[in-house]
N, C-alpha and C positions, 0 to 999 in steps of 0.2 A: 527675174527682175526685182531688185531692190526697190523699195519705195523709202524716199526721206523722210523722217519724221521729227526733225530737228526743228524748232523754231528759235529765232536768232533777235534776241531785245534787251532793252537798255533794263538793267536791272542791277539797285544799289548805286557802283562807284562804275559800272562801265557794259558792256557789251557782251552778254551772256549765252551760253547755247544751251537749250531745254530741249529734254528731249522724254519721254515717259517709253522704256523699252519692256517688251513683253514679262520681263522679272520682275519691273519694276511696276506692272498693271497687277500684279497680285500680291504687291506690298501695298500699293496705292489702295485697292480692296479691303482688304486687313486693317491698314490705320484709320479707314475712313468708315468701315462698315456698311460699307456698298459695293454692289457688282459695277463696273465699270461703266456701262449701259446705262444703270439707275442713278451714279454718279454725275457723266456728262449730263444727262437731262436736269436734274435735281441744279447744275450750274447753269445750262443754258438758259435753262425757265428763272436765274436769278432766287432759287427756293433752294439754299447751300447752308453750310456752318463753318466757320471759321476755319476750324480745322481742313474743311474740304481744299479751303483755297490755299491755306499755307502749306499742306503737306505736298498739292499738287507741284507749289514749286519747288518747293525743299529734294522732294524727289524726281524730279524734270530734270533739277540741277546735277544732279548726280548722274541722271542719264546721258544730260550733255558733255559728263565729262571732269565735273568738279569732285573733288571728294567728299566725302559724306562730313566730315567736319567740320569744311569750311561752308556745305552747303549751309548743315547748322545755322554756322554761324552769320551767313550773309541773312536766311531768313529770321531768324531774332533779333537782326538788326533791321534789317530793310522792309521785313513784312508784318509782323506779327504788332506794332505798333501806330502802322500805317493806317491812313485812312481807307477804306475799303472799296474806294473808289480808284487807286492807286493798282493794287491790289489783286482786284477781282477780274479786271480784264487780261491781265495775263495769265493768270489761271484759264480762262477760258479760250483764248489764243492758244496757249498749250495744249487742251484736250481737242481744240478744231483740229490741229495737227495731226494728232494719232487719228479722229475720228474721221477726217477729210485727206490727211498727206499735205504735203508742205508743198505753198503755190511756186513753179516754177518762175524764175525771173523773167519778164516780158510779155509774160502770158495774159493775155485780156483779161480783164476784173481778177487778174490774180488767180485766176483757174488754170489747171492745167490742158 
């Protein structure tokens, strides 16, 4: 059984798919300096850096399917400027993802 871990949101000029896949948890690692684990918490609890949030989408984005240049480029456009309020919830939308699975459509409270 495959589980989704895709999450699907407005991001930039339009409708983006983020996705963080298992290559992409040990880049995430590496750029950020934390276990993945250490990661999600450090965002959930709102106790992050900058980098945590941008890189998480820069590299979501690519998981979703973008290429790594224009991921680039949508995040020094759209993110790294932005107010972190903007920002920071999708980052954490995206790690729910991987950490929870992506809620089925219809599913009460969004649960599967």
């Amino acid at each position: 059984m495959t589980v989704d871990l895709t999450h699907r949101a407005f991001f930039g000029d339009g409708e983006r798919d983020f996705s963080i896949t298992p290559e992409l948890i040990l880049e995430l690692e590496r750029k950020t300096g934390a276990g993945i684990g250490g990661l999600c918490r450090r965002l959930f609890a709102g106790d992050f850096k900058h980098g945590d949030v941008t890189e998480t989408i820069r590299l979501a984005l690519i998981g979703g399917g973008t290429s790594p240049k224009d991921a680039d480029a949508l995040v020094a456009a759209y993110a790294v400027n932005r107010p972190l309020s903007e920002i920071y919830p999708l980052s954490v939308s995206i790690l729910e993802v991987l950490w929870f699975g992506a809620a089925k459509p219809g599913a009460p409270n969004g649960n599967s």
